[in-house]
Every structure is written in structure tokens, then in C-alpha cells.
C-alpha positions in Angstrom: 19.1 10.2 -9.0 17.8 6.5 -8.6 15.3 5.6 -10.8 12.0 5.0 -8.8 9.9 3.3 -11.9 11.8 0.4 -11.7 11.0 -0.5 -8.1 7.1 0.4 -8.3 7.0 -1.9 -11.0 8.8 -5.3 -10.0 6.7 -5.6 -6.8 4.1 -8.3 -7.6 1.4 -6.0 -5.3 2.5 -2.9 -7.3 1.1 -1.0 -10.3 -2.4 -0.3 -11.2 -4.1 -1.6 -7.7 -1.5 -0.4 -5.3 -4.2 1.5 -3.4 -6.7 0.6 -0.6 -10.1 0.2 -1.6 -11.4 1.8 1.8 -8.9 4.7 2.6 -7.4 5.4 -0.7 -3.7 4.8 0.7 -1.4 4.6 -1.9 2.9 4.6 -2.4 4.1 7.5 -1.1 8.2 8.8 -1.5 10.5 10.4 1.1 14.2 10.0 1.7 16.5 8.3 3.8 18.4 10.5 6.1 21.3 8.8 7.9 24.2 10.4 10.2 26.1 11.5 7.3 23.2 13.7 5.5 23.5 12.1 2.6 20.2 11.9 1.6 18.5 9.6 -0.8 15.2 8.6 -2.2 13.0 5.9 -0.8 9.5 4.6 -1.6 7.0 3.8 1.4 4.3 1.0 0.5 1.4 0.5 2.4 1.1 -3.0 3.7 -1.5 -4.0 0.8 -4.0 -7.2 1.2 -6.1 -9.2 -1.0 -9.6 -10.0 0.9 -12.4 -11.1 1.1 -15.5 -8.8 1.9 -19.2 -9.5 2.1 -21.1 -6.4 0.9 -25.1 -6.7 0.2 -24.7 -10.5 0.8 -22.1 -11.0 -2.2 -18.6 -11.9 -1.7 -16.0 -9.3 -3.4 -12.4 -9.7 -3.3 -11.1 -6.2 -2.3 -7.4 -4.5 -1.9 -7.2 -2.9 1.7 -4.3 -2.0 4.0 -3.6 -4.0 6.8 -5.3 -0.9 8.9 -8.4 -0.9 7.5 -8.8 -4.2 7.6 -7.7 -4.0 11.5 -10.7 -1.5 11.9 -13.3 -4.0 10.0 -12.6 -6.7 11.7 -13.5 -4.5 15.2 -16.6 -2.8 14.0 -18.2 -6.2 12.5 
């Protein structure tokens, strides 16, 4: 069994805030399946950025995946 807490928390973008501010994405966990069947565990991060938003004519600095901010860049 591989212990899982210790990659969530030596990522720098990891811990508290590793979840988009728009979506709610967050680290999910699966397994790697390879030819053999052997399986074993695996983490999959969303691709996490800091940046900056204007909302009611302020400038907030926001955590979003690289989706979301895909889709606010085309409706703006």
C-alpha cells in the first residue's frame, strides 16, 4: 500500500487550496493499470493556477484550473 499523504503534501500547489475556485475540481485517486495487471495507486491533480480576476471592479487573486480559466478568457 503506498502512502498517498506524503505526495499530497510535498507539492508546493497542494494542501488546503488544491481546489478550483470556479468548478470545485479537486485531487482525485485511481490506479495504474499496466500489461501485467498489477495494479497500483495513483493521484490525479488538476492543473491548478494562481490568477488574477477582476470581480465588481476589484482585483482578487483566485485558484482555478487551467479549464476554467480557458472558458473565461472566451466568454470575456
Amino acid at each position: 500500500m503506498v502512502n498517498l499523504r506524503r505526495f499530497t503534501l510535498s507539492a508546493g500547489k497542494e494542501g488546503p487550496m488544491a481546489k478550483c475556485a470556479h468548478c470545485g475540481k479537486t485531487t482525485t485517486f485511481g490506479r495504474n493499470r499496466p500489461w501485467s495487471k498489477k495494479a497500483t495507486q495513483r493521484i490525479y491533480r488538476p492543473n491548478l493556477q494562481t490568477v488574477t480576476v477582476i470581480e465588481d471592479g476589484h482585483q482578487v487573486q483566485k485558484v482555478l484550473c487551467a479549464k476554467c480559466i480557458r472558458t473565461l478568457v472566451k466568454t470575456a
